[in-house]
Residue frames as qw, qx, qy, qz and C-alpha x, y, z in Angstrom:
[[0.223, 0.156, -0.541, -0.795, 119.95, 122.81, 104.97],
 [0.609, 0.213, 0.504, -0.575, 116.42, 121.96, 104.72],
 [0.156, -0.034, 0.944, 0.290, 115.26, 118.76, 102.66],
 [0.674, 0.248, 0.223, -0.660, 111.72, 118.77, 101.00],
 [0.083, 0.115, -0.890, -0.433, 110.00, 116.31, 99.29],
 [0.729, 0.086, 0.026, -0.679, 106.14, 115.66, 97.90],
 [0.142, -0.152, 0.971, -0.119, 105.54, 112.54, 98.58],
 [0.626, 0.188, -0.392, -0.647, 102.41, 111.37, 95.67],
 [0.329, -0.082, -0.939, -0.065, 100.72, 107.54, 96.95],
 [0.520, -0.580, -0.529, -0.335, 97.93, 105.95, 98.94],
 [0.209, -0.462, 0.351, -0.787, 96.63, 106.90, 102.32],
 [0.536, -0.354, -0.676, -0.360, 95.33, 105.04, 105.54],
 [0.493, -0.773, -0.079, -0.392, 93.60, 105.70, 108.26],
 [0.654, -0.645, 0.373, -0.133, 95.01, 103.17, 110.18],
 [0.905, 0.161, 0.264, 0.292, 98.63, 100.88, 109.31],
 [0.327, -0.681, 0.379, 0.534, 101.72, 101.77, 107.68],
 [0.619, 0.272, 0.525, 0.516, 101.83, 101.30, 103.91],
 [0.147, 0.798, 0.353, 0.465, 101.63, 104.14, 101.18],
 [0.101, 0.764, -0.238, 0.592, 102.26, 107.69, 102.31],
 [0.700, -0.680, 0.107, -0.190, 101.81, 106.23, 106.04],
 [0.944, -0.056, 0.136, 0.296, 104.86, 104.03, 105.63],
 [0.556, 0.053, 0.029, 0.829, 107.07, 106.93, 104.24],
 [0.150, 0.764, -0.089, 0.622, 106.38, 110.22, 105.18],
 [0.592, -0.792, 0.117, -0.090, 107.03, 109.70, 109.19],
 [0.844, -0.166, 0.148, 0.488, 110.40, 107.75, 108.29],
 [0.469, 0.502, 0.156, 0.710, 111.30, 110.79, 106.15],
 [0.123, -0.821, 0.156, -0.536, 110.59, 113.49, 108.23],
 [0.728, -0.682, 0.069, 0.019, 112.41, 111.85, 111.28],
 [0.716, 0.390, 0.132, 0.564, 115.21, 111.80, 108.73],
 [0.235, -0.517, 0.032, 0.822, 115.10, 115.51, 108.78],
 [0.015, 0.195, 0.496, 0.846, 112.79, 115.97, 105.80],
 [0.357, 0.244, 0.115, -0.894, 110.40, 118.50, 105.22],
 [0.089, 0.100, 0.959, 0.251, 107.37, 116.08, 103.47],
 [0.379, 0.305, -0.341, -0.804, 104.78, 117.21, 101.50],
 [0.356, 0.110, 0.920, -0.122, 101.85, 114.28, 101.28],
 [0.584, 0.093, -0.196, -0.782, 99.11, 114.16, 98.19],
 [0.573, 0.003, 0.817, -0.063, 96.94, 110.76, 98.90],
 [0.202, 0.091, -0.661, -0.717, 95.76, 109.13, 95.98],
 [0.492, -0.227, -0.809, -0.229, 93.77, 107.22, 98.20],
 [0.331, -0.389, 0.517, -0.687, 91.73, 107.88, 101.95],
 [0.791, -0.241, -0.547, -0.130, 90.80, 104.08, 103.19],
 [0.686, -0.664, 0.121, -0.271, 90.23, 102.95, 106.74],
 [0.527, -0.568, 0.617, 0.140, 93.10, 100.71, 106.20],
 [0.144, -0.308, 0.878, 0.338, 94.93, 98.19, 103.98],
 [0.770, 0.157, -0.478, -0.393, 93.59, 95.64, 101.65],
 [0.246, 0.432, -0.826, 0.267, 95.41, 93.18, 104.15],
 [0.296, 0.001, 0.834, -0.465, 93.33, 92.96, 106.79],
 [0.043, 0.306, 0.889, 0.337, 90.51, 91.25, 103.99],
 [0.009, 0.840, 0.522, 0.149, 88.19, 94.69, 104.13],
 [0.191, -0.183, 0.041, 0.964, 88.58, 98.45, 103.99],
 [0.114, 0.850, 0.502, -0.108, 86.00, 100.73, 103.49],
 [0.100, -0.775, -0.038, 0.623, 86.55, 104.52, 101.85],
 [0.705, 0.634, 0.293, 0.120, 87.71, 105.53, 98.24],
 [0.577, 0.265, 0.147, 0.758, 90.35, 106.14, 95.47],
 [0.003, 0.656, 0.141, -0.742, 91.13, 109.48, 94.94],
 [0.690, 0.492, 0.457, 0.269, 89.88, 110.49, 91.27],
 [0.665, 0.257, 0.242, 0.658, 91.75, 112.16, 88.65],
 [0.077, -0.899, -0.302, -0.308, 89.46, 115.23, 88.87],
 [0.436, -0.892, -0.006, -0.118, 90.75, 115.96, 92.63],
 [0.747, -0.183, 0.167, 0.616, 94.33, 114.82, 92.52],
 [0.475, 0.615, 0.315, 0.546, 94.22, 117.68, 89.70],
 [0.214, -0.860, -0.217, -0.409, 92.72, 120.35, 91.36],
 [0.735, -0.643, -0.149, 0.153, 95.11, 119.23, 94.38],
 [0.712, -0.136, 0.188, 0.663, 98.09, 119.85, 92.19],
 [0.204, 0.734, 0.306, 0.570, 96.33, 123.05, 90.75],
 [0.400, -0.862, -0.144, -0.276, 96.27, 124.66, 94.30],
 [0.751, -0.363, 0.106, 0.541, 99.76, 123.72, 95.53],
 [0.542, 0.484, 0.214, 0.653, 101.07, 125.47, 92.21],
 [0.012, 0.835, 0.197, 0.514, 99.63, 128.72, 93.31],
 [0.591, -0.766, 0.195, 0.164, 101.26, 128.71, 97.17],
 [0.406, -0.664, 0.474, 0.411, 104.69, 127.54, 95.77],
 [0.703, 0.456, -0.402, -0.369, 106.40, 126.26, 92.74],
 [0.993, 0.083, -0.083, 0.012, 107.28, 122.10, 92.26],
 [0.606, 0.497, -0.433, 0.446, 111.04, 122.91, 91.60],
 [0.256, -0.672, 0.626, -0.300, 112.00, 123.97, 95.42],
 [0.873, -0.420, 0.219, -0.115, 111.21, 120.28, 96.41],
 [0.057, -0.650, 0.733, 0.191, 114.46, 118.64, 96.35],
 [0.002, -0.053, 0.957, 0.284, 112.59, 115.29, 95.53],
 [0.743, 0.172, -0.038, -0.646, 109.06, 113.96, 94.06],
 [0.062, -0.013, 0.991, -0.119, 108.25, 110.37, 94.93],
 [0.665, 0.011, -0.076, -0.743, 105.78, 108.77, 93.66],
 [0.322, -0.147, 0.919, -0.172, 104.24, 105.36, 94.98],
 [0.283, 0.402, 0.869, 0.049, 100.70, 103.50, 94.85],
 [0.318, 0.226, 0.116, -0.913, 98.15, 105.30, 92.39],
 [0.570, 0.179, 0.726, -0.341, 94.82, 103.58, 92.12],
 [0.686, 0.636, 0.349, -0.059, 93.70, 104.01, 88.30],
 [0.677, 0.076, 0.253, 0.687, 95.57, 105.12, 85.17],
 [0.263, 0.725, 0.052, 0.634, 94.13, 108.29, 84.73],
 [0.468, -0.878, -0.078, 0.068, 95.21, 109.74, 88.20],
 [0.650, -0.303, 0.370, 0.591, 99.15, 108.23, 87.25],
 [0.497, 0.491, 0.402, 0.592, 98.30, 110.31, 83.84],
 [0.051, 0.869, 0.375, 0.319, 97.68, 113.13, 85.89],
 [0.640, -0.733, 0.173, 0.151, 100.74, 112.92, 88.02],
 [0.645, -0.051, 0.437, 0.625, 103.26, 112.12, 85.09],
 [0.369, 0.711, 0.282, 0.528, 101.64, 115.13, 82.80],
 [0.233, -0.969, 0.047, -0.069, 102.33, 117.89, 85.81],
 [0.659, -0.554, 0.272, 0.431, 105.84, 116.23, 86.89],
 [0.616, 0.139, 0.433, 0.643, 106.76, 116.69, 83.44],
 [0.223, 0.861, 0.208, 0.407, 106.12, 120.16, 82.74],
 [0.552, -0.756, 0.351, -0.012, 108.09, 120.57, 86.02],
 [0.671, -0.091, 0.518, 0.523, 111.51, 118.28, 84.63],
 [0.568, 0.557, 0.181, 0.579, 111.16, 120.94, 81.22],
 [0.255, -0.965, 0.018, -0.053, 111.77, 123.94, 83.65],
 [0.035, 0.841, -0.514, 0.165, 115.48, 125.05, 84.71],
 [0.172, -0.216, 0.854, -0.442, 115.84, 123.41, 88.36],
 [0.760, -0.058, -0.477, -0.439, 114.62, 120.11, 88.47],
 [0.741, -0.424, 0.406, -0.326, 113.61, 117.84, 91.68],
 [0.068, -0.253, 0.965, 0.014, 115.10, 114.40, 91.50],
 [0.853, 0.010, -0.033, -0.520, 112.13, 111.78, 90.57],
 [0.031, 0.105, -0.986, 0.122, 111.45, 108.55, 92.30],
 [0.762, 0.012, -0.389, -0.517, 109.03, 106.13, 90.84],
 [0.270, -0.289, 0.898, -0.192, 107.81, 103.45, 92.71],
 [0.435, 0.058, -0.560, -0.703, 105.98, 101.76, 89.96],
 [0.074, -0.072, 0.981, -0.166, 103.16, 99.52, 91.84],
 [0.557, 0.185, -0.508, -0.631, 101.67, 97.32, 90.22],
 [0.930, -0.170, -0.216, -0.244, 101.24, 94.09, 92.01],
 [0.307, -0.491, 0.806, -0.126, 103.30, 91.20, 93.82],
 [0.622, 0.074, 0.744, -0.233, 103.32, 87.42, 93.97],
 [0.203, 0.006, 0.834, 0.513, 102.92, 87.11, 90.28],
 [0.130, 0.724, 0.590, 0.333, 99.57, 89.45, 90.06],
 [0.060, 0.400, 0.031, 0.914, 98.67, 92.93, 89.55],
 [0.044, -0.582, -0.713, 0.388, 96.85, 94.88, 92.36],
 [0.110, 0.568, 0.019, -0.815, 96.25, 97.66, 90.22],
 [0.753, 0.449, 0.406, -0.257, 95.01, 98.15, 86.44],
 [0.691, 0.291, 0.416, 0.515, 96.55, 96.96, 83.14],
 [0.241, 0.948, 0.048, 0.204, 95.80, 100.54, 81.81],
 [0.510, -0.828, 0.144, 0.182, 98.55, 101.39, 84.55],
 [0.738, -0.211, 0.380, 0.516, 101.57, 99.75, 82.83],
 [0.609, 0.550, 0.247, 0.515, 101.55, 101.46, 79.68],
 [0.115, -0.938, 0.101, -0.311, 101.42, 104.96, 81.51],
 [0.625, -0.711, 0.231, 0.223, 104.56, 103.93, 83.77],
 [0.704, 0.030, 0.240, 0.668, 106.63, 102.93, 80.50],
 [0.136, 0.903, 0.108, 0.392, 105.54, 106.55, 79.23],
 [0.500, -0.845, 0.191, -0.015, 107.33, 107.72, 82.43],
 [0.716, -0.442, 0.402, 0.361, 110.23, 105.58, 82.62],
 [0.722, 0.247, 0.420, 0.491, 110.91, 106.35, 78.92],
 [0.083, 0.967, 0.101, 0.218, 110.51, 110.27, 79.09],
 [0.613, 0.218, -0.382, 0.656, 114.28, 110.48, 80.80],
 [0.060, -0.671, 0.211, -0.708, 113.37, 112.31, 83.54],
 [0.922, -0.306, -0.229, -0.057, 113.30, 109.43, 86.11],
 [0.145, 0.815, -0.519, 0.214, 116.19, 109.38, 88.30],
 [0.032, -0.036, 0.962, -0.270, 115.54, 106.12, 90.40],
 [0.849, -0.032, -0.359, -0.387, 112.97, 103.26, 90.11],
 [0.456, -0.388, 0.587, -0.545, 111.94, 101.10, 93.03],
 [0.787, -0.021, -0.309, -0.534, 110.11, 98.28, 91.47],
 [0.707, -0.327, 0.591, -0.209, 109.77, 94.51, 93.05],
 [0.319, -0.254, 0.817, 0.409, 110.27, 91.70, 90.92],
 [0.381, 0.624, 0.605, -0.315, 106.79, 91.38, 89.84],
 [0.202, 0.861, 0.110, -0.454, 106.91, 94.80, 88.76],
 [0.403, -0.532, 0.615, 0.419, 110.43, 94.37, 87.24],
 [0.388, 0.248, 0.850, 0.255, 109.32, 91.43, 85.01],
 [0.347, 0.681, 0.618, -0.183, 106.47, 93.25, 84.03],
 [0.299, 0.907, -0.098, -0.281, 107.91, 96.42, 82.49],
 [0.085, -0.546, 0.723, 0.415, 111.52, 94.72, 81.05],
 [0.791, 0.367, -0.076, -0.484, 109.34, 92.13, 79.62],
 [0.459, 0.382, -0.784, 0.171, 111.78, 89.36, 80.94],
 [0.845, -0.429, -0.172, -0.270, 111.14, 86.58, 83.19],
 [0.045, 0.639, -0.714, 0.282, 113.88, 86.30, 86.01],
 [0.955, -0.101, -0.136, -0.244, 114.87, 83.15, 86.72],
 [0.814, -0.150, -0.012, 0.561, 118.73, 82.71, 87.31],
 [0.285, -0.647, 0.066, 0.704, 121.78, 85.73, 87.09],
 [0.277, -0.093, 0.462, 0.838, 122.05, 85.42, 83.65],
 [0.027, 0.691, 0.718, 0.071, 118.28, 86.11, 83.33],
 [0.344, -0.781, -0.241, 0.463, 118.86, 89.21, 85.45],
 [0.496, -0.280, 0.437, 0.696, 121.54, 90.63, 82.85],
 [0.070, 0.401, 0.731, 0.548, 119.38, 90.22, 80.24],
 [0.125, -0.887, -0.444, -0.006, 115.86, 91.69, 82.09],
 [0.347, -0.628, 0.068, 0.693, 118.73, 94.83, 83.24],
 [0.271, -0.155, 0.527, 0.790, 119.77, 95.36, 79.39],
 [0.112, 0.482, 0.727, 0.476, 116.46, 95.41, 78.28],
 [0.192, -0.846, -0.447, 0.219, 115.34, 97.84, 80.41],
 [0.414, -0.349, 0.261, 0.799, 118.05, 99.91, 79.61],
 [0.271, 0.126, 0.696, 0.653, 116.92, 99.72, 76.00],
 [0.054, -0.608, -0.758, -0.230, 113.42, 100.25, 76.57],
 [0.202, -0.910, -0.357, -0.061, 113.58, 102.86, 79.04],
 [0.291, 0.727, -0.099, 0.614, 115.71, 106.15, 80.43],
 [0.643, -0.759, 0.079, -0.065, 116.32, 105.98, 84.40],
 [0.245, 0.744, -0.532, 0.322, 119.33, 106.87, 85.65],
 [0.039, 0.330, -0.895, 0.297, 118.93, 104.08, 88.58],
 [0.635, -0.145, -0.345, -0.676, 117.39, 101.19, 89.00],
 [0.221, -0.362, 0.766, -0.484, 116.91, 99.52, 92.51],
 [0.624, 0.029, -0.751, -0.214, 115.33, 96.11, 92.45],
 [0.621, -0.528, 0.392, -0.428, 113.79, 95.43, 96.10],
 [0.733, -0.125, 0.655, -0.134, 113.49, 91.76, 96.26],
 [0.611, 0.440, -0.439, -0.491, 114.76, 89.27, 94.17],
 [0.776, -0.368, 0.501, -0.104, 114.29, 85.53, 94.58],
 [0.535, 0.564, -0.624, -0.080, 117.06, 83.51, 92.61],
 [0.672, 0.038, -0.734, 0.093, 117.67, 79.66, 94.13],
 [0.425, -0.705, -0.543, -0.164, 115.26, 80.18, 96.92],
 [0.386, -0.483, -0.313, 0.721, 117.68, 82.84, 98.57],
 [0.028, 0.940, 0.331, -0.074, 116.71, 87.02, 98.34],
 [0.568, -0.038, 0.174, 0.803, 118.79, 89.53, 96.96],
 [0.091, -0.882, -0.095, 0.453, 118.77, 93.36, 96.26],
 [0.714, 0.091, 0.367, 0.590, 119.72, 94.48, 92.92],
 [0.105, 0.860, 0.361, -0.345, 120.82, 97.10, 91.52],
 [0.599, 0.563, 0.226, 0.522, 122.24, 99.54, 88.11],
 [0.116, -0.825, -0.027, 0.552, 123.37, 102.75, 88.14],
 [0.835, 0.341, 0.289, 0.321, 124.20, 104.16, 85.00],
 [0.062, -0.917, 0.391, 0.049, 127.03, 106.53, 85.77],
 [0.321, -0.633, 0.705, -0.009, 128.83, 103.62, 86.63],
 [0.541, 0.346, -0.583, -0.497, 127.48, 101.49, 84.10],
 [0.045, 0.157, -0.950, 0.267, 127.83, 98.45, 86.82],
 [0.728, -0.362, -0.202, -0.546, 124.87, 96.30, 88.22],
 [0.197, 0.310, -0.793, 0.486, 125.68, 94.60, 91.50],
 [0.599, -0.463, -0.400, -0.516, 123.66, 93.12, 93.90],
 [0.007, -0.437, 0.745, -0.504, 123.59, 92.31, 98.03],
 [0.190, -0.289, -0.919, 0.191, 122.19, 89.19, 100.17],
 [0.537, -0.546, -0.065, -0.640, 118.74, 89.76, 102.12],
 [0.026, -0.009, -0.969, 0.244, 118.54, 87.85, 105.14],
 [0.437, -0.274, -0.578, -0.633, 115.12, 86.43, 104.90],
 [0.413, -0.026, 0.665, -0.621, 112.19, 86.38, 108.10],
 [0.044, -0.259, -0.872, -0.414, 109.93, 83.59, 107.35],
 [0.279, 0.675, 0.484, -0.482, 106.71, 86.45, 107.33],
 [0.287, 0.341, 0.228, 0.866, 105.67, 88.74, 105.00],
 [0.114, -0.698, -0.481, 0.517, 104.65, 91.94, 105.84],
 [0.300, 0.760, 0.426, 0.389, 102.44, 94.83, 104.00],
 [0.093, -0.993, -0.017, 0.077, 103.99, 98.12, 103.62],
 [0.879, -0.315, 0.203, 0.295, 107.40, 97.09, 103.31],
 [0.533, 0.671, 0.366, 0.362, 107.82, 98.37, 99.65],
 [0.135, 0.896, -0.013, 0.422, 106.99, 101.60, 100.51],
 [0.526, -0.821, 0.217, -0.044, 109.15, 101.99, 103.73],
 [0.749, 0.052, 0.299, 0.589, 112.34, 100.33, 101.38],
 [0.334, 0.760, 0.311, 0.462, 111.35, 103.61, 99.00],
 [0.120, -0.973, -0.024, -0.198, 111.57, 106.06, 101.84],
 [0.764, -0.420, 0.220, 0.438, 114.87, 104.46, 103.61],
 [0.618, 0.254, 0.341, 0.662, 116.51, 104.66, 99.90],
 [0.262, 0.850, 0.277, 0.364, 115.39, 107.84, 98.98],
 [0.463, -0.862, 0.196, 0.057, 117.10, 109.27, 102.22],
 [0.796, -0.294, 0.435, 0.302, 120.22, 107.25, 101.90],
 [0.573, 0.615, 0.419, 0.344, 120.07, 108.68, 97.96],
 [0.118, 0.933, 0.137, 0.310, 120.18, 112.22, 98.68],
 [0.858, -0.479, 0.072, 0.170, 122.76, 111.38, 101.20],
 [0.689, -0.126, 0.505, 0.504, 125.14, 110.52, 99.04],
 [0.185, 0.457, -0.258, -0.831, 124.61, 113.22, 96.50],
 [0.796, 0.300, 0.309, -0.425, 121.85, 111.07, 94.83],
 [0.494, 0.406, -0.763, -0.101, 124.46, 108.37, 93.22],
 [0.968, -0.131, 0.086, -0.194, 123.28, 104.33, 94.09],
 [0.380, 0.468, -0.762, 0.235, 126.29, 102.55, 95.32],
 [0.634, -0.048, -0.769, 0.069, 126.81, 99.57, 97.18],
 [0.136, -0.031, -0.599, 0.789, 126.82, 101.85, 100.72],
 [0.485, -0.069, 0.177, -0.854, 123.47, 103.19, 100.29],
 [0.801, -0.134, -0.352, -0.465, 121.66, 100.05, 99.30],
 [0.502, -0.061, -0.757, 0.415, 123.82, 98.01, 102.10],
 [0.069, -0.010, 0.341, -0.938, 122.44, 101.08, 104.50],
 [0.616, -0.009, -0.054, -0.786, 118.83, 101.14, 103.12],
 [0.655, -0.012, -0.748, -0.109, 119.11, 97.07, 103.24],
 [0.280, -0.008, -0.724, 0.630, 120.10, 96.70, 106.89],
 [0.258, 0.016, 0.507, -0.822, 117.77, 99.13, 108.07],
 [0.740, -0.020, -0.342, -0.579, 114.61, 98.02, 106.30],
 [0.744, -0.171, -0.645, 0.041, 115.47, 94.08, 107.85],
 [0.254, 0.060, -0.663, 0.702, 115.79, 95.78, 111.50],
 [0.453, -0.031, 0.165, -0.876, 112.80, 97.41, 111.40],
 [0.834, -0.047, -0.306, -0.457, 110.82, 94.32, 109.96],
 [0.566, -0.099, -0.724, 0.382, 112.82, 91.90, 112.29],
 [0.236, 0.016, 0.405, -0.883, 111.60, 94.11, 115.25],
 [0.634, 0.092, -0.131, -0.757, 107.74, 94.10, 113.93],
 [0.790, 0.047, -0.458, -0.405, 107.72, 90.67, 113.58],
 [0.380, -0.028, -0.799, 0.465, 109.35, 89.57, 116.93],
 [0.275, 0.156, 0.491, -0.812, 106.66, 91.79, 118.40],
 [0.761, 0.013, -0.354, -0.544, 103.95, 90.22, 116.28],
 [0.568, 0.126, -0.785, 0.213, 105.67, 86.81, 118.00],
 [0.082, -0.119, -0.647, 0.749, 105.75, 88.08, 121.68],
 [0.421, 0.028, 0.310, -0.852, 101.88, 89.36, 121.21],
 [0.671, 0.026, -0.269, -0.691, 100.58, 86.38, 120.38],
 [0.743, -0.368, 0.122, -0.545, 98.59, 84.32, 122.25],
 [0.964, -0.065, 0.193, -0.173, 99.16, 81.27, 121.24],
 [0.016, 0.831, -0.492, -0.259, 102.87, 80.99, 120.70],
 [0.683, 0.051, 0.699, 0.206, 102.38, 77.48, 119.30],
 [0.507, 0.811, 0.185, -0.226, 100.76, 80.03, 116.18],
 [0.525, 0.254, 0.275, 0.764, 103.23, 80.72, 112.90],
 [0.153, 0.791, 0.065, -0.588, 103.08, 84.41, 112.12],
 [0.693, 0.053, 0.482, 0.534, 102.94, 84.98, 108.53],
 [0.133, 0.736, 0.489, 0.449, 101.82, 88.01, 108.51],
 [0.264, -0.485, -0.402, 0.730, 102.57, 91.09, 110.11],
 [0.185, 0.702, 0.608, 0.320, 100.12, 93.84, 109.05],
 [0.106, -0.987, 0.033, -0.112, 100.92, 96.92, 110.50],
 [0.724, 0.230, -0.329, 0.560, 105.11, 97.48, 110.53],
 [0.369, -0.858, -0.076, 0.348, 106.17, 99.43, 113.74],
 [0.571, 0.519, -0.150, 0.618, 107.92, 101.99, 112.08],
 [0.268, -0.817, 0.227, -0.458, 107.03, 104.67, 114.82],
 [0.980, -0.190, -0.053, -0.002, 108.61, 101.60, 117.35],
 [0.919, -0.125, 0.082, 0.366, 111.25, 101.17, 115.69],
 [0.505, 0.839, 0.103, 0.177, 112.37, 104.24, 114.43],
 [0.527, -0.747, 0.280, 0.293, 115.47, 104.49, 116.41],
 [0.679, 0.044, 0.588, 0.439, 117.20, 102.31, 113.29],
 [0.527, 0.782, 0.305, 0.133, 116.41, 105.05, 110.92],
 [0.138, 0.982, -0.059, 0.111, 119.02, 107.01, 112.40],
 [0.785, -0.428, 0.447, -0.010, 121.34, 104.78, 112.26],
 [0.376, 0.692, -0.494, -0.368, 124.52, 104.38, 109.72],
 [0.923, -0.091, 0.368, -0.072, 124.56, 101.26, 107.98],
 [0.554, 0.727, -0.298, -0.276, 126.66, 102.00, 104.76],
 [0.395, 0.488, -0.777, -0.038, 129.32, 99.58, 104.97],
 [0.712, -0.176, 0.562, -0.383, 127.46, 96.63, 107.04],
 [0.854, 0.033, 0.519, 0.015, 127.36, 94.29, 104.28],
 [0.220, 0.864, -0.350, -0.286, 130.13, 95.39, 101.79],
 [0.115, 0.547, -0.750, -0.353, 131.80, 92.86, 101.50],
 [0.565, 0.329, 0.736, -0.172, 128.46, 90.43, 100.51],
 [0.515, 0.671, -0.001, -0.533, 128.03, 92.99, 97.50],
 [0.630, 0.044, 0.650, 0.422, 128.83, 90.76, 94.41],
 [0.469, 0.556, -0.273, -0.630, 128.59, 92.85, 90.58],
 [0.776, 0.445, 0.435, 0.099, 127.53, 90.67, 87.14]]
């Protein structure tokens, strides 16, 4: 049976974040992937310069005006959406998905709302109001966000479990997603994966093991693991897929960042950075079942 999915974020020449970071991990999956950029740069923001340009509302339009006419939105079986650079491009990507969610058959939507890290935004304020519009229109089925993000739209600062509980309920309140996957969360300097579902009404959460780097692109290449691992499972978040989409995501970046180790010169150097993730490298680990690797770490609130 053949998987599709449009896959809506930035583009770069060269590196692995944005669509680069999940549409080669998905289609070695076995999906069919569908790419609109929001963005064509020579590369990251990472490496401290980039050269090329947003896409602007105008042409994202016109891009989704000319797809319409070859097929129709509903065959894909999901619609991910990641980085988009301004608010009126994310207004022009939440007014089409939603005329597509009032139809019969409806794709599955994943939002990866991004907005920033580290305790700032890389994107504009305008941006936030137009993701709660989304997340409050019920047609969300899973939400990626980091903690950053997290904070930013529950309008809770996380700081301990019972913090978490609280930032979970409010989001609840505030918005309509049917799951909501926390990447990273730091809680008494160790990393954790949370996450809701609200079939099952539960929120539960599993260790990271932490590399002391960080590395750009990560986000999006959690988004595309999960999204696979989602549809998997008949698109229901349980402790196997996010133990599955956990594992692999830290093999691949433990890989990338022992080969960032072994290629450098001076091996007295730290690496804290690893700027380009080998997904194509590593990509053996994608096809690889993790689902019950760290069951019995999963802990529920």
């Amino acid at each position: 049976m053949n998987k599709s999915l449009l896959s809506i974020s930035s583009h770069v020449v060269h590196g692995y974040v944005g669509n680069r970071a999940m549409v080669f991990p998905l289609q070695y999956t076995g999906w069919d992937v569908d790419a609109l950029n929001t963005t064509n740069y020579s590369n990251h923001p990472g490496y401290g310069s980039f050269s090329g340009t947003a896409s602007s509302a105008e042409l994202v339009s016109d891009i989704l005006a000319g797809l319409s006419k070859i097929l129709k939105f509903n065959h894909y079986d999901i619609i991910l959406t990641g980085y988009t650079p301004n608010a009126d491009v994310l207004e022009v990507v939440k007014n089409e998905i939603l005329n597509i969610m009032h139809g019969p058959e409806k794709p599955k939507w994943i939002v990866d709302p991004v907005l920033g890290d580290n305790g700032r935004l890389y994107v504009s304020e305008k941006v936030i109001p137009v993701y709660k519009d989304i997340f409050a229109s019920g047609h969300v089925s899973l939400t990626t966000p980091n903690q950053f993000e997290f904070e930013t739209l529950s309008g809770v600062k996380v700081t301990s479990w019972d913090s978490i509980k609280e930032a979970v309920n409010r989001f609840n309140e505030l918005y309509k997603v049917d799951n909501l996957v926390i990447s990273s969360i730091h809680i008494d300097e160790e990393l954790y994966c949370v996450s809701y579902s609200k079939e099952s009404g539960k929120t539960f959460y599993i260790p990271i093991r932490q590399i002391p780097c960080n590395f750009n692109g990560s986000g999006d290449l959690f988004t595309a693991i999960l999204a696979n691992s989602y549809y998997d499972n008949e698109y229901r978040i349980t402790p196997e897929v996010i133990s599955d989409t956990v594992t692999k995501l830290h093999k691949i970046l433990d890989f990338s960042y022992q080969d960032e180790l072994n290629q450098t010169n001076n091996q007295d150097k730290e690496v804290t950075l690893v700027k380009d993730i080998r997904v194509i490298a590593a990509k053996d680990v994608l096809l690889e079942n993790h689902t019950l690797e760290l069951i019995e770490e999963v802990v529920y609130l």
